[in-house]
C-alpha positions as CSV (number, residue, x, y, z in Angstrom):
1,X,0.0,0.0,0.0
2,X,1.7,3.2,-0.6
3,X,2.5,5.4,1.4
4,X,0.3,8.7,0.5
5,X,-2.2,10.3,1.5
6,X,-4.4,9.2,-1.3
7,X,-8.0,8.9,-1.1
8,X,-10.4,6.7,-2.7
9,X,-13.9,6.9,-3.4
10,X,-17.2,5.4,-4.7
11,X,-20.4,6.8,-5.0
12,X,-23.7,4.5,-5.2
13,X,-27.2,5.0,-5.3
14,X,-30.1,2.7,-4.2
15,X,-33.8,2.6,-4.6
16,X,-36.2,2.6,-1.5
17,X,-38.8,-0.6,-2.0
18,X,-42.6,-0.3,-0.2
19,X,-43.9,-4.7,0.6
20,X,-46.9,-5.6,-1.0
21,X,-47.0,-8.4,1.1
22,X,-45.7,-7.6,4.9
23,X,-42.4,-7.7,6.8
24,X,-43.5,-7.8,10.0
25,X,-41.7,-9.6,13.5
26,X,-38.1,-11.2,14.0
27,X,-37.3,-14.4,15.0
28,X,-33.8,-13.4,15.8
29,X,-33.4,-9.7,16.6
30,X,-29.4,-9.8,16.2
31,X,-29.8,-11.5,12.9
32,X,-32.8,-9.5,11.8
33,X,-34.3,-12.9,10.6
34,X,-38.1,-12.1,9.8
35,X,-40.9,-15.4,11.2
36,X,-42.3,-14.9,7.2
37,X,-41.4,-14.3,3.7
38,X,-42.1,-10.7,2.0
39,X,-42.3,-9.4,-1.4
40,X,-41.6,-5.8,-2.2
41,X,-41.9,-3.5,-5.1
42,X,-38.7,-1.2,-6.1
43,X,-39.2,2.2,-6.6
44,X,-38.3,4.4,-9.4
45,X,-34.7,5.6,-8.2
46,X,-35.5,9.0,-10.1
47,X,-37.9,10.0,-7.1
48,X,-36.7,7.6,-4.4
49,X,-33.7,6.9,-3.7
50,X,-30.4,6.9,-1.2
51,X,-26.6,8.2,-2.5
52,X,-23.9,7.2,-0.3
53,X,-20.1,7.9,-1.0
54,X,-18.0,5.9,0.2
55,X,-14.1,7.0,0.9
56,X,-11.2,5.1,2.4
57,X,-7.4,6.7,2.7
58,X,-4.5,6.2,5.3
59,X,-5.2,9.7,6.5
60,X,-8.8,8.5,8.2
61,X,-7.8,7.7,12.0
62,X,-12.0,6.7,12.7
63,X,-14.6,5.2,10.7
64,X,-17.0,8.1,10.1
65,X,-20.8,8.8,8.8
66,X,-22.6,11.8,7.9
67,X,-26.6,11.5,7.2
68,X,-28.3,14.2,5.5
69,X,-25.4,16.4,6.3
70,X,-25.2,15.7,9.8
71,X,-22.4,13.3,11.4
72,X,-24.1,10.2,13.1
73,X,-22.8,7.4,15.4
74,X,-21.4,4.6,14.0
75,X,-21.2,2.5,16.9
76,X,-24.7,0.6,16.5
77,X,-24.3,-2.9,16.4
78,X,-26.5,-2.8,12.8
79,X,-23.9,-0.3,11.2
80,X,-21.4,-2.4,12.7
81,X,-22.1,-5.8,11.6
82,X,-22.5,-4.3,8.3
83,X,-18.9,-2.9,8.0
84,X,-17.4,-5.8,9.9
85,X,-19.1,-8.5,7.1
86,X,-18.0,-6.2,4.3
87,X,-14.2,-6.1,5.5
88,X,-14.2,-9.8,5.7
89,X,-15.0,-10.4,2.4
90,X,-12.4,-7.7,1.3
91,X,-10.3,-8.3,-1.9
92,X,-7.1,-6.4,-3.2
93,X,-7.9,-3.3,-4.8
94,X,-5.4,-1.4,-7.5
95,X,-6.3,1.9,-8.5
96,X,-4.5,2.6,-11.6
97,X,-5.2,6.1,-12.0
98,X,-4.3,6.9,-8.3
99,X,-1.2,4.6,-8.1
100,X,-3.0,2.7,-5.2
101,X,-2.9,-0.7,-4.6
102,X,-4.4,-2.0,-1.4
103,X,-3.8,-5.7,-0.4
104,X,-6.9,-7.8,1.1
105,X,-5.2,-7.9,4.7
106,X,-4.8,-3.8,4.5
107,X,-9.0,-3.6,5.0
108,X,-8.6,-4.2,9.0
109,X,-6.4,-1.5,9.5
110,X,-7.9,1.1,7.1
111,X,-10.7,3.3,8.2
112,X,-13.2,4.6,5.7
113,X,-15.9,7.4,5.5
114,X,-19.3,7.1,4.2
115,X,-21.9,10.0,3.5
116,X,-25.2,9.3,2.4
117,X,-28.5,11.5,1.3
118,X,-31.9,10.4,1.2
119,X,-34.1,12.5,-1.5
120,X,-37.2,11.7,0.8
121,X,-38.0,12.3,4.4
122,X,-36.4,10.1,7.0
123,X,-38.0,7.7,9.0
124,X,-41.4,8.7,8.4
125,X,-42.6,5.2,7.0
126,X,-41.0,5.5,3.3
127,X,-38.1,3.1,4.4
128,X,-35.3,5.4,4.2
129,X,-33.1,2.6,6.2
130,X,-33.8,0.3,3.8
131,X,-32.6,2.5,0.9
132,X,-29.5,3.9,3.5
133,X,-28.4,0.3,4.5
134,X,-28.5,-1.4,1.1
135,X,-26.9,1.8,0.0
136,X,-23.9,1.7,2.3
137,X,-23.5,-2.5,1.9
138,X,-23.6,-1.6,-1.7
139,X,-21.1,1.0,-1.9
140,X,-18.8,-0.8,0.7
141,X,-18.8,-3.8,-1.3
142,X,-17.4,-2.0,-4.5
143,X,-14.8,0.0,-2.8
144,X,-13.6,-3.0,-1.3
145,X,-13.5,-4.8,-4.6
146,X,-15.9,-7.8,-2.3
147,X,-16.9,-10.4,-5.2
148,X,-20.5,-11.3,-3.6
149,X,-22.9,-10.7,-5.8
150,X,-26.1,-8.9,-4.7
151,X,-28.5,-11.6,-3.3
152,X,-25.1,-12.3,-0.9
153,X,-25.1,-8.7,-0.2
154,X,-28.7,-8.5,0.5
155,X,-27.7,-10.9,3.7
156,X,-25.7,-8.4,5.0
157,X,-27.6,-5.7,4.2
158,X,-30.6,-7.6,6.0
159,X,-28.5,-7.2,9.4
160,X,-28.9,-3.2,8.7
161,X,-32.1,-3.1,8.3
162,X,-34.2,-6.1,7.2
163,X,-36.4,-4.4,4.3
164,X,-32.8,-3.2,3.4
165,X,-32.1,-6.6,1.6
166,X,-35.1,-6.4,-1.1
167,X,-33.3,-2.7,-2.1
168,X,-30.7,-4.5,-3.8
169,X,-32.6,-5.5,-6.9
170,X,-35.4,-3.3,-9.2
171,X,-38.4,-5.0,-9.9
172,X,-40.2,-6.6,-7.7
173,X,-38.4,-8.9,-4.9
174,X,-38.5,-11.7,-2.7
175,X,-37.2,-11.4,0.7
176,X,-36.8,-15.4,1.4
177,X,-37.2,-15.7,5.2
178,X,-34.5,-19.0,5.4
179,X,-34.7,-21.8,8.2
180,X,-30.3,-21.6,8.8
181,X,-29.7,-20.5,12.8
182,X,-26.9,-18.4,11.1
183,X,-29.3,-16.5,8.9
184,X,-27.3,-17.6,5.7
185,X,-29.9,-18.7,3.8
186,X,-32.3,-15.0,4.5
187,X,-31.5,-12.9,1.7
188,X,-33.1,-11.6,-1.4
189,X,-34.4,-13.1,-4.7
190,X,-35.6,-10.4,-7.8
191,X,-39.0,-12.5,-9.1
192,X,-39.5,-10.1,-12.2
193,X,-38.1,-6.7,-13.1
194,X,-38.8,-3.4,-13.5
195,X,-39.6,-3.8,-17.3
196,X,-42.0,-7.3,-16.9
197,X,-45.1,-5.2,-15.2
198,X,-44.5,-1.1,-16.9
199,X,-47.5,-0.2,-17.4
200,X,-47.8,0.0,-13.5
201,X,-47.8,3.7,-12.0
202,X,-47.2,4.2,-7.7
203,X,-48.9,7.5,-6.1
204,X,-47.8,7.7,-3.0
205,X,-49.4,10.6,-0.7
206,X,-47.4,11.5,1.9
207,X,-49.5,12.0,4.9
208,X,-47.0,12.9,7.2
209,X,-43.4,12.8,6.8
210,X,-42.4,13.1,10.7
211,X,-40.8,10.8,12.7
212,X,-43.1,7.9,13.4
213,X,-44.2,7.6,17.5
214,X,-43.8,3.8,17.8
215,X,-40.3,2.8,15.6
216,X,-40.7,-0.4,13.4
217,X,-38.2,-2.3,15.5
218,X,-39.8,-1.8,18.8
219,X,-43.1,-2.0,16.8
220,X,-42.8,-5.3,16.1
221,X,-40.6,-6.5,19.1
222,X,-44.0,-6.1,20.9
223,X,-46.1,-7.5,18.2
224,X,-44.2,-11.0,18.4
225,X,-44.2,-11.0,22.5
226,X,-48.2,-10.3,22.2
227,X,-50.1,-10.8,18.8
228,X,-51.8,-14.3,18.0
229,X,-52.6,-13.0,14.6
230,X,-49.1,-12.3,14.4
231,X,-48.6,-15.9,14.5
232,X,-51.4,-17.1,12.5
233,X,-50.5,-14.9,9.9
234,X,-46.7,-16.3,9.8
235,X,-47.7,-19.6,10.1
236,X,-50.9,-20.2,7.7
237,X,-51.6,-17.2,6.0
238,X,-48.8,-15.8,4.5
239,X,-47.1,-18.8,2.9
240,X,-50.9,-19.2,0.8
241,X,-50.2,-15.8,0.1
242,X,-47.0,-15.0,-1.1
243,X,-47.3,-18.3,-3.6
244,X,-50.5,-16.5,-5.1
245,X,-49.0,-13.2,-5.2
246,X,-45.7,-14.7,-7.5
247,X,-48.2,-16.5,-9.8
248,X,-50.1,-12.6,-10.2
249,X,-46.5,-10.7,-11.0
250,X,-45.6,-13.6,-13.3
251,X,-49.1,-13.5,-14.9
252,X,-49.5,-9.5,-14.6
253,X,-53.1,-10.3,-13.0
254,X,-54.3,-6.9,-11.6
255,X,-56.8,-8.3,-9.7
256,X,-55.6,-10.7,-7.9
257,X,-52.3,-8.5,-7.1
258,X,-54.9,-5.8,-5.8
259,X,-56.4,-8.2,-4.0
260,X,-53.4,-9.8,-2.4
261,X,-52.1,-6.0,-1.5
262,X,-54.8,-4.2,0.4
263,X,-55.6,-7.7,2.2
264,X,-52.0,-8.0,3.4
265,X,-51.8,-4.3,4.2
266,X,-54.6,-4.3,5.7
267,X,-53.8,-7.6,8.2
268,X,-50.5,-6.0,9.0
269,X,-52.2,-3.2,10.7
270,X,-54.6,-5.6,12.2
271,X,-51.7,-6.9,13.9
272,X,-50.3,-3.7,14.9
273,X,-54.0,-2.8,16.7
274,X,-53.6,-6.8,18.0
275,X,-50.6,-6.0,19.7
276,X,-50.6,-5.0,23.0
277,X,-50.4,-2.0,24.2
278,X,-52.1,-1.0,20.3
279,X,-49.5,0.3,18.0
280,X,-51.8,2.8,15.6
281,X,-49.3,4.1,12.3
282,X,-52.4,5.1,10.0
283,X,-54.6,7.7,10.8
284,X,-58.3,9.8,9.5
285,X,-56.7,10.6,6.1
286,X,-55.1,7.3,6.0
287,X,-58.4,5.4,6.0
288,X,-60.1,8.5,3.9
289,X,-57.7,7.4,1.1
290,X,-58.5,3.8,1.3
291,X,-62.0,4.6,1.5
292,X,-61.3,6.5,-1.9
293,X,-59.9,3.1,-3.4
294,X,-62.3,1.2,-2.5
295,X,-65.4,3.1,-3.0
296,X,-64.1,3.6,-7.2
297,X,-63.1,-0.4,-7.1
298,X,-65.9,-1.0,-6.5
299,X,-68.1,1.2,-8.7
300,X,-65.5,0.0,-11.5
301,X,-66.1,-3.7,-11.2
302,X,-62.7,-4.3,-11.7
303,X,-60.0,-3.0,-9.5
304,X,-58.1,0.0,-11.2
305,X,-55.9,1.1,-8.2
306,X,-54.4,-1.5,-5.0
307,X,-53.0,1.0,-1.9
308,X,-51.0,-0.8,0.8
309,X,-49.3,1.1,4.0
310,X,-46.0,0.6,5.7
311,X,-45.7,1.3,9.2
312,X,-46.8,5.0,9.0
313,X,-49.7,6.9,7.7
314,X,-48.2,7.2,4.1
315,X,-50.4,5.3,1.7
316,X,-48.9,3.9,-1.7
317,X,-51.5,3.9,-4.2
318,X,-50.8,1.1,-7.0
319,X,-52.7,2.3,-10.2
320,X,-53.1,-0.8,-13.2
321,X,-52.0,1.9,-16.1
322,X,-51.5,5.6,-16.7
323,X,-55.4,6.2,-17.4
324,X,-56.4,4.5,-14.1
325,X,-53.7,6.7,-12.7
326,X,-54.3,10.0,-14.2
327,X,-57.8,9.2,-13.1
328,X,-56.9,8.5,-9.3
329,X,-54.9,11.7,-9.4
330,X,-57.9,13.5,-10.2
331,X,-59.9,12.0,-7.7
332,X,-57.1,12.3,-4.9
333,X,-56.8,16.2,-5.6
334,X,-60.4,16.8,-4.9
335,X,-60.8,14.8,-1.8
336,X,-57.1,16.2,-0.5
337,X,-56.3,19.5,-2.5
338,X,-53.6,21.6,-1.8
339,X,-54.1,25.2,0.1
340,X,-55.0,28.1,-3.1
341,X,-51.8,29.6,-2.4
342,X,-49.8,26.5,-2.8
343,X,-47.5,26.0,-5.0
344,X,-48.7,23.2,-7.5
345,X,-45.2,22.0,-8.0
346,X,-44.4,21.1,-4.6
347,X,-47.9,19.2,-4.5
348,X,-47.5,16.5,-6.7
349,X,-43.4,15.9,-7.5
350,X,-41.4,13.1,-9.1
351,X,-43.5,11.9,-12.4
352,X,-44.9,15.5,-13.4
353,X,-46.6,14.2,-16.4
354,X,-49.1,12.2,-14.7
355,X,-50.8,15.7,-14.0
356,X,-50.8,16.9,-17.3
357,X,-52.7,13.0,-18.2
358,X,-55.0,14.2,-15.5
359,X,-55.9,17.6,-17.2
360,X,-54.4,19.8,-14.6
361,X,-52.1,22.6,-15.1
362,X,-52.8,24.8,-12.2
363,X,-54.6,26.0,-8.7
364,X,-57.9,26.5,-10.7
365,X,-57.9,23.5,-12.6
366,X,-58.4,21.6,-8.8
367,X,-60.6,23.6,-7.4
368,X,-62.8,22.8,-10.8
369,X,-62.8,19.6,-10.5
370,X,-66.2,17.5,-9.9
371,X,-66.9,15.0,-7.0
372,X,-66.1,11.1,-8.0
373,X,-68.7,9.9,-9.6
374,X,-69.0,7.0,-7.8
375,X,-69.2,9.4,-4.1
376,X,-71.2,12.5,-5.1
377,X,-71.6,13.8,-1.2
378,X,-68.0,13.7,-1.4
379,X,-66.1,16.2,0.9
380,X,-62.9,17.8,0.4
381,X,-60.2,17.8,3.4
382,X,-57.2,20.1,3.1
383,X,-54.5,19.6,5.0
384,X,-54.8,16.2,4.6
385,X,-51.8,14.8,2.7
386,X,-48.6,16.7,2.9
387,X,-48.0,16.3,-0.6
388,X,-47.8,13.7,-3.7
389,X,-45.1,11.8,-5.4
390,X,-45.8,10.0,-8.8
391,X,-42.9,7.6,-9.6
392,X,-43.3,3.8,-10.3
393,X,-41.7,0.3,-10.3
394,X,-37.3,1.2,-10.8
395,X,-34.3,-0.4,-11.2
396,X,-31.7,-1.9,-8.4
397,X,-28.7,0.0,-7.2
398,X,-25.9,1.4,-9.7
399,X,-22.4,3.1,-9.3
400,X,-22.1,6.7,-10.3
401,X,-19.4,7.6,-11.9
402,X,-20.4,11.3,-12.3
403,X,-17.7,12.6,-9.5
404,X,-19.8,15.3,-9.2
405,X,-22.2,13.7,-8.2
406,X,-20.4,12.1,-4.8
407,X,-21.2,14.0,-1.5
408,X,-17.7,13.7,-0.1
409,X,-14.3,15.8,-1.3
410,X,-12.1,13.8,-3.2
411,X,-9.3,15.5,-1.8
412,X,-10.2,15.8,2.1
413,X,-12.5,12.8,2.3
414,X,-15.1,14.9,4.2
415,X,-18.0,16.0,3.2
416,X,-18.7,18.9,0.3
């Protein structure tokens, strides 16, 4: 290794993914082994997504992290199983252009420093850890040279944050929930990707994007130590469903993957209310919007959008095709429009041309708009939803090789 104070770096990005069917309860908290199987859909990068650098030189005396700007603790055992797993699976690394060659036993004495952004609000039920954690496994895995390829790194990534595994591929994944003691055998399969199922657009109204009261982790800690339907739901009705579900991507049957979603949303926050004390993450304009869905479902006869929520009041709508979806726009707007003074493009962000489908170009152009057919005593509720971002199924992580584009100072190694 020479002797300089070089510094190398590598800058990743990674989607955020929203289950379809339910992460929810550990049967080993160290491991972050989950008691069922889940399936997940990626999101669209473009709106939702984590970018970590990653830097290592001789010059680093700690291991450091900066989140959003701000320097955080890296002495969590999750951070810290991650970058311990990573190191062991260390290669050599020669850097032609920097005249750096760093041999496989060099890892354990080299310290590195990571920097990461989430375009989305933090911990507010969008899983920003599981975009952050597959992030930084990610990035650490390429600056290390580590030759695992990404259903290997989804196992380490799990021990982040478990939902972090099924960010490691687009499409839509399979977080497999393994029988191994050692957790080996948990990581993440991609069933179909982001191009099998494209006509599929994601709404997702952001009801709130504050801290949640009752953290997943200590959420479902409690479910496990109090919920039967926690375990019935493990045990005989989540296996039925996660078979059915893979046969509807494969098949691209709308109606039985709506089906399968709101049921298995639905049932996880049954569990939540079945835990004791009551763990409550949705709220009045989270059941308003599902009362939205189902009310035009129904009138429909077919099911043109499927909504399932996460543990917050966030609701991701699921629409079958751009009409359904510039139709659900329209509908959302008038039950949840935004203040007259607003500014339109901070409403609705990400996919802006979902809006124009819809018809709608300005303030005026809401406040026109009829009641649903299908609800004519319909009211409208401002203040609702915070605001609306159109995006839809995306691709798994990448490098950037834009340097621009990385957070920390290729010189320094701390952050721009």
């Amino acid at each position: 290794m020479a002797a300089e104070n070089w510094v190398r770096m590598v800058t990743a990005q990674t989607p955020t993914n929203i289950a379809v069917i339910k992460y929810w309860g550990k049967r080993d908290e160290n491991l972050i082994l989950p008691v069922n199987d889940s399936i997940s859909v990626t999101l669209d990068p473009a709106h939702l997504c984590t970018t970590t650098t990653v830097a290592v030189s001789p010059s680093f005396d700690q291991d450091r992290m900066w989140l959003n700007g701000k320097e955080v603790s890296l002495s969590g055992a999750r951070y810290q199983n991650c970058l311990r797993e990573i190191r062991a699976r260390a290669c050599d690394v020669e850097d032609e252009e920097k005249g750096v060659k760093i041999a496989k036993k060099d890892w354990e004495n080299l310290h590195v420093h990571i920097a990461s952004y989430n375009n989305f609000p933090t911990a507010a039920g969008l899983a920003s850890s599981a975009a952050g954690f597959a992030c930084l496994v990610f990035s650490l895995a390429k600056l290390m040279n580590a030759k695992e390829d990404n259903s290997d790194l989804s196992a380490i990534a799990r021990q982040g944050s478990g939902s972090a595994c099924r960010s490691l591929f687009g499409g839509f994944v399979k977080w497999i929930m393994g029988k191994a003691k050692d957790g080996h055998d948990s990581l993440a399969v991609q069933l179909v990707d982001e191009k099998h199922w494209d006509e599929l657009v994601i709404i997702i109204a952001v009801v709130s994007s504050r801290q949640k009261e009752t953290s997943s982790t200590s959420g479902m800690r409690e479910s496990v130590d109090t919920s039967l339907l926690l375990q019935h739901r493990a045990k005989e009705i989540v296996p039925k469903r996660i078979v059915r579900m893979e046969e509807a991507l494969k098949t691209k049957d709308f109606g039985s993957f709506t089906e399968l979603t709101c049921a298995d949303s639905n049932q996880f926050h049954a569990v939540c209310l079945d835990t004791s004390p009551p763990i409550f993450y949705m709220n009045d304009t989270s059941h308003r919007l599902i009362s939205c869905v189902e009310k035009w479902n129904r009138s429909e006869g077919t099911p043109q959008v499927a909504y399932t929520f996460d543990a917050g009041p966030n609701a991701v709508l699921i629409a079958r095709n751009r009409k359904a979806a510039a139709q659900l726009m329209q509908k959302l707007l008038f039950y949840f429009p935004p203040n007259s003074d607003a500014d339109l493009n901070n409403y609705v962000i990400g996919d802006k041309s979902i809006l124009k489908d819809a018809g709608i170009e300005g303030i005026k152009d809401i406040e026109a708009l009829p009641p649903p057919q299908e609800n004519k005593d319909a009211l409208r509720y401002k203040d609702g939803v915070s605001y609306f971002i159109c995006t839809r199924p995306g691709r798994g992580p990448v490098l950037l090789s834009d340097e621009t584009q990385a957070l920390l100072d290729p010189q320094t190694g701390l952050p721009k």
